[in-house]
N, C-alpha and C positions, 0 to 999 in steps of 0.2 A: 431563366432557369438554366442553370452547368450540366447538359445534359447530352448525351448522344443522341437527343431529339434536334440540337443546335449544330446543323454540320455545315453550315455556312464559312468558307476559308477552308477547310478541310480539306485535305488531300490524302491519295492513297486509297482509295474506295473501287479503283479498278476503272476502266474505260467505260463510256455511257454508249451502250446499245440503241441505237439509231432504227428505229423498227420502218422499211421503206411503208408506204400508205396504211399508216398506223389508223385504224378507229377509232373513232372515238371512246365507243366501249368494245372490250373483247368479249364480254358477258355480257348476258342481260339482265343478271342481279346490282352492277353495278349502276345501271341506269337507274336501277331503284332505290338505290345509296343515294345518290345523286340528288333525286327526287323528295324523298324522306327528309332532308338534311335543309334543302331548300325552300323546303312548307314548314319544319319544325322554328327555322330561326323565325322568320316573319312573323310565326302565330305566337309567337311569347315564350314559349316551352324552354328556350335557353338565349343565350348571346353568342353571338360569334368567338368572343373572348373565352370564353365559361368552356366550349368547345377544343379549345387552342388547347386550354390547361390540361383537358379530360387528355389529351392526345399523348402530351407531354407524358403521361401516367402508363403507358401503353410499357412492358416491361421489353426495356430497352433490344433483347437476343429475337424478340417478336417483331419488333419495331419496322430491325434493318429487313428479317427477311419478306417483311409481308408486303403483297401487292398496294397500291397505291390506295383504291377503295375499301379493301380488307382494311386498312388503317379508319378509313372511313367510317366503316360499318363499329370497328372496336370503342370506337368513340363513341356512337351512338348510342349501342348498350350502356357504355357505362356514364353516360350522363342523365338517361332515362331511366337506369337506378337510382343514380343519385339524387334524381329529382321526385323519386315514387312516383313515375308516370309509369311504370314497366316493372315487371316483377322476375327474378330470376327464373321462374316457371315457367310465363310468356314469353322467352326469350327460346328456353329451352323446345317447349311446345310448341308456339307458332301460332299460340289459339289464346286470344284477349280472355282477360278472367276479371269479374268488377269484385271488388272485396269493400268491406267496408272501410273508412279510413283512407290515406296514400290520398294520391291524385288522382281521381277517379274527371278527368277530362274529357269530353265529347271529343271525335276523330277532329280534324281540321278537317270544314268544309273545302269538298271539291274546288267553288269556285276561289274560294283562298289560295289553294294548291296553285290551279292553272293562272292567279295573276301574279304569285311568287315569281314561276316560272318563268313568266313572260315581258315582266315587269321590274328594273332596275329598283332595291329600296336602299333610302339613301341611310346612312348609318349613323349621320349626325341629322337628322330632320327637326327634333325638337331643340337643339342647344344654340344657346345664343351665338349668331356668328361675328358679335360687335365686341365679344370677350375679348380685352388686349394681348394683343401678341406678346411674348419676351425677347424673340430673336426676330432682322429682319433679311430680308434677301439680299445677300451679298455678304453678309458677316460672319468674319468667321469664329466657330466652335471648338469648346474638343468635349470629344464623347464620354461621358461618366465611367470612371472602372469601379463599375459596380458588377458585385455577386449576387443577387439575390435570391433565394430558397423558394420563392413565388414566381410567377410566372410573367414575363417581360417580353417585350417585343425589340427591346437592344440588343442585337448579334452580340455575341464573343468576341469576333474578329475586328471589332471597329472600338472597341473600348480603350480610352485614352490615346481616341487616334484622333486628329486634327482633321475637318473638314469645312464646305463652305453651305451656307445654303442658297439652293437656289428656286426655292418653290415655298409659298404656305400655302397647304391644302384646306386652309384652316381651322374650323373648333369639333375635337371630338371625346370621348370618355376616355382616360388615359387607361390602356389594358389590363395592365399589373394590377389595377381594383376592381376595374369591372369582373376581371375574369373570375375574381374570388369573391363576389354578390356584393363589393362596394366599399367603402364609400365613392360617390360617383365624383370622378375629380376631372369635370374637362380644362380641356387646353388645347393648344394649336398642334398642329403636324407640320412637320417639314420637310422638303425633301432633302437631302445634303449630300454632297458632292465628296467624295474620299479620292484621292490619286491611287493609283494600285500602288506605287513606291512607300505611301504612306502607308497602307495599308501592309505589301509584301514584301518592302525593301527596297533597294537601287537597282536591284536586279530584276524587277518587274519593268513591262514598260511603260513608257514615260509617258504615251498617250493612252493610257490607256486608265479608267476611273470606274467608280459604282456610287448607285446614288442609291439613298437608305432612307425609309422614311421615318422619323424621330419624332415622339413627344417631348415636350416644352422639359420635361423632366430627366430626360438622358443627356441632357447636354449642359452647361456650362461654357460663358462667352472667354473667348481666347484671349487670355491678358501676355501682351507682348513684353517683354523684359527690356 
């Protein structure tokens, strides 16, 4: 998505504030962001992807200035709208209300909560991991210059840039469908390798890279002339 949600490469945003023995939370609402966010994907209620996109939607002047979890929490609402788990009411209230109709769901059992919490879930559990690959490590790509109006997990800054791979992490739900309820199209990930010169010119330097992780779908294999 072409969005000032995409600030990756981006420069001119000002110096990053270094906060000495930063906390983990500065509030204590935000541990509850945190928490909310982490029992909601496990228990079904949304996907990580579905998530990504809701974020994306966040109007852009809100975006830049709000805190990190504030961002967090923006998403929540509104994908717990969008789902009919949650009603503009109970949002505004603070006080569950069962209506007839919508998604009237029982809370997430406690002990769900504490094994989210506790417990690594893996993101590709069900998919087959014997799916062929299309790229393999060490070959090089160049990145799709694609636009597209749905929501991608392909930076801006790497589009029609040339890189190497050097990782399959291999089979998961490619983003841009899951996040929009489907059709579910797995494929491999990989990690790949961009030079900074490739990426920011001769004048970056020359040791210096970033590695991006890509579905089987952003890329196209490098045909040499």
């Amino acid at each position: 998505m072409n969005s000032i949600h995409d600030l990756g490469g981006m420069d001119n945003f000002g110096p990053i504030n270094v906060e000495p023995n930063e906390p983990v939370f500065h509030e204590d609402w935000e541990r509850k962001i945190l928490a909310l966010t982490l029992g909601l994907l496990p228990a079904g209620y949304c996907n990580i992807d579905e998530m990504r996109r809701t974020t994306e939607h966040i109007d852009p002047a809100i975006y830049l200035q709000a805190r990190y979890y504030q961002k967090w929490l923006l998403t929540l609402e509104s994908i717990l709208l969008e789902k009919d788990i949650l009603t503009q009411e109970e949002i505004e209230t603070g006080k569950s209300i069962r209506t007839e109709g919508g998604d009237n769901r029982p809370a997430v059992p406690v002990e769900m909560m504490q094994y989210a919490m506790a417990n690594p879930i893996p993101a590709n559990a069900e998919l087959d991991p014997d799916l062929k690959a299309k790229f393999q490590v060490g070959e090089e790509i160049l990145a799709k210059n694609i636009n597209p109006y749905h929501h991608t997990r392909i930076p801006r800054y790497i589009r029609g840039k040339r890189g190497v791979i050097v990782q399959d992490h291999g089979v998961f739900l490619l983003a841009d469908t899951n996040a929009h309820g489907g059709p579910e199209k797995p494929q491999h990930v990989y990690s790949v390798r961009f030079t900074a010169q490739e990426l920011w010119g001769d004048e970056a330097n020359p040791n210096d890279s970033v590695c991006i992780d890509l579905h089987d779908d952003y890329m196209d294999p490098l045909v040499s002339n």
